[in-house]
Every structure is written in structure tokens, then in C-alpha cells.
N, C-alpha and C positions, 0 to 999 in steps of 0.2 A: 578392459578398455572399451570395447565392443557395448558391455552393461552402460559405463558412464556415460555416453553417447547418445542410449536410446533414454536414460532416466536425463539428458536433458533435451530431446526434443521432445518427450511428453510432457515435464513441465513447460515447456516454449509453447507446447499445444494447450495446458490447461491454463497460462495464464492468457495467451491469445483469447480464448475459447471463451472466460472469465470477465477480462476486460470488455469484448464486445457484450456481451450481457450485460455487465454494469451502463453499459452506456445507450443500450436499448431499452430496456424495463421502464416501466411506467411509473409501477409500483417502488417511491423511493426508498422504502427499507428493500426490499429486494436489490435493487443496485447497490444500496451499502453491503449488505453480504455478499455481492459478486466479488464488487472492491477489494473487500477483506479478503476472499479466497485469492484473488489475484495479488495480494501484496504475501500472503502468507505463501504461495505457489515462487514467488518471487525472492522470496528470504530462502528456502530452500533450494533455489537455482545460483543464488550469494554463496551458501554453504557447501555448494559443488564447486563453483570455479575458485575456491579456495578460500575465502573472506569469510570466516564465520562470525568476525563482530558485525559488516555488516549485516549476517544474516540478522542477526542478536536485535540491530539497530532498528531494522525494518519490522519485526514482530513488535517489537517494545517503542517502538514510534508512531509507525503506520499504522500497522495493524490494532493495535492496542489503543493508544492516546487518540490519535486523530480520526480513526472510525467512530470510535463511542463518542467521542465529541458528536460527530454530525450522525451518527442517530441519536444521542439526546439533543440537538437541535431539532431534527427531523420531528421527533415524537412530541417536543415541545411545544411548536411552531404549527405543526398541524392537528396536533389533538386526536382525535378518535379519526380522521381521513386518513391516518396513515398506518393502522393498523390494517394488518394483510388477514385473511380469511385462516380456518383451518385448517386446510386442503391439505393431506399429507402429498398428492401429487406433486405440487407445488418444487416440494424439497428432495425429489429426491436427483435431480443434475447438480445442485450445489451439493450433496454430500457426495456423488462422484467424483466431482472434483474435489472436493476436501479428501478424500479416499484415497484417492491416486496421490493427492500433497503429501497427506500422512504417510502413507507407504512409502515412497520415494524419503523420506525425513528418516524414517527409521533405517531404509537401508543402506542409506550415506552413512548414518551416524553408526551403525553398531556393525560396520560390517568396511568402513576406511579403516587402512591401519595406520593413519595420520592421526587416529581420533585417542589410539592407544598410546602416543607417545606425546610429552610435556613440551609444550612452546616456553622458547624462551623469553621474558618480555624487551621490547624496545622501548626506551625511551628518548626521546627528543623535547627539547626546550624551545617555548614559543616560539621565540623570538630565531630561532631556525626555521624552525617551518614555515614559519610567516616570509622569511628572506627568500626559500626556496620556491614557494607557491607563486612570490609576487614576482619573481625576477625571469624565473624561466614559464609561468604558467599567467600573464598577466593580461593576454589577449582572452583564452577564456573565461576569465574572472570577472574582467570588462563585460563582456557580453553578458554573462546568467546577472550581474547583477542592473545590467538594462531590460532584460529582462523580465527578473522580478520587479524594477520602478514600471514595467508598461502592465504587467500584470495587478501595480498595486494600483495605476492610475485607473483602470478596465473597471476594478473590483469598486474600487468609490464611483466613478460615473454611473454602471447599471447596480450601485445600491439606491444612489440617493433620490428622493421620493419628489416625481415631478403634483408641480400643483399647491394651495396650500392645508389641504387636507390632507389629512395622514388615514387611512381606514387600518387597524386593528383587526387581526384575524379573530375569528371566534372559534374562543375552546371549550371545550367539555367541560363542565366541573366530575 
């Protein structure tokens, strides 16, 4: 008990640690790799408090799809400025913390003895869930999704291009 406790305030430590990194770097492929260690630090703190499909969810969502997404936007969009140098310096806190993740992932997994026995599956029909969510959970459903319309209203005001010139970045060939 005493193990599970400290294997999760270290990840609490590495994705803290991770996050603020991402959100200070300059260098934006360096904040996608913080990102990613933080979401993958985060899937493995899923797989401790018992939820291993979200852990599943967040590497194969997060980490996976919507990272590569915005570094191939990142790399797209700025061409050769956003290649990083290279420093092996650089890497060696993000494999720290990848280090610490992977570690903590293997000794959840090979060493719970949840992991050695078969879950049963549940199944539930939409149109249940759907009845449960909206009737007893309908106040926060309200809300995330006013808050995605003020996040999608946010994202279109500081996209669209004031003036009637458009200026095109220039890329490498």
C-alpha cells in the first residue's frame, strides 16, 4: 500500500513537473514532448486508480493522435524554425521523466495481481446510459459543454485573420 502511494505522488510529481515545462519552452516541439510525457505520465496514474481503458484511451488519443497531429502541424507551419538543435543536453529531463513513467508502468503492470486475473465484460445499451448521464448528471454536462461553445467561440475569434491581407508563412523547400 505504502509502494502505491509513493508510485502515485511521483507520477503527480512527473506530470506536474512535465506540464509546467510544456507550458514554459519556447521551443514548440520541446513542449509537444513535455505534453506527451505528461499525458503518458497521466495514463499510467489512470492505470493505478483502477481504470485501465482510460489508461488505454489517453495513450491512443492523447498521446498518440492529438500529439502527432500538432507536431505535424508544428513542423508544417514553421518549416526549418522549428527544428530543435542537437544537443543531447537538451534530452536528458524528458527521458527522466519518461524513465520514471516507464518504470512506474511496468511495476503496476507486472507486479498487480489485478493484472493476473480476467475482467468480466459490462455491457450497457445507449440509450441507458444516455438516460443515466442526462438525468442524474445534467448540470455537468450543461456546463463542459458551454464550455467547449466558449472555447470553440475563443478558437475562431483569435484564428481569424484581421485586415484584408492574408501574409503566408514561408517554408523551406
Amino acid at each position: 500500500m505504502i509502494t502505491l502511494r509513493l508510485i502515485f505522488y511521483v507520477l503527480a510529481a512527473v506530470i506536474a513537473v512535465a506540464t509546467f515545462l510544456a507550458v514554459t519552452r519556447r521551443n514548440l516541439v520541446h513542449a509537444i514532448v513535455y505534453l506527451i510525457q505528461s499525458f503518458f505520465a497521466t495514463a499510467v496514474l489512470f492505470y493505478l486508480l483502477g481504470a485501465p481503458l482510460l489508461a488505454a484511451l489517453e495513450v491512443i488519443i492523447y498521446a498518440g493522435a492529438i500529439m502527432v497531429l500538432f507536431l505535424f502541424i508544428v513542423m508544417t507551419v514553421m518549416g526549418g524554425a522549428a527544428r530543435a538543435g542537437h544537443r543531447y543536453r537538451q534530452w536528458v529531463l524528458p527521458s527522466i521523466l519518461g524513465l520514471v513513467s516507464l518504470g512506474a508502468a511496468a511495476f503496476l503492470i507486472f507486479s498487480a495481481p489485478a493484472a493476473r486475473t480476467g475482467l468480466v465484460p459490462a455491457t450497457v445499451h445507449p440509450a441507458v446510459f444516455g438516460r443515466y448521464l442526462f438525468t442524474g448528471y445534467w448540470l455537468p454536462v450543461e456546463i463542459i459543454s458551454f464550455l467547449l461553445f466558449v472555447a470553440l467561440a475563443g478558437a475562431l475569434y483569435l484564428g481569424r485573420h484581421r485586415g484584408g491581407d492574408y501574409e503566408r508563412p514561408e517554408v523551406e523547400p
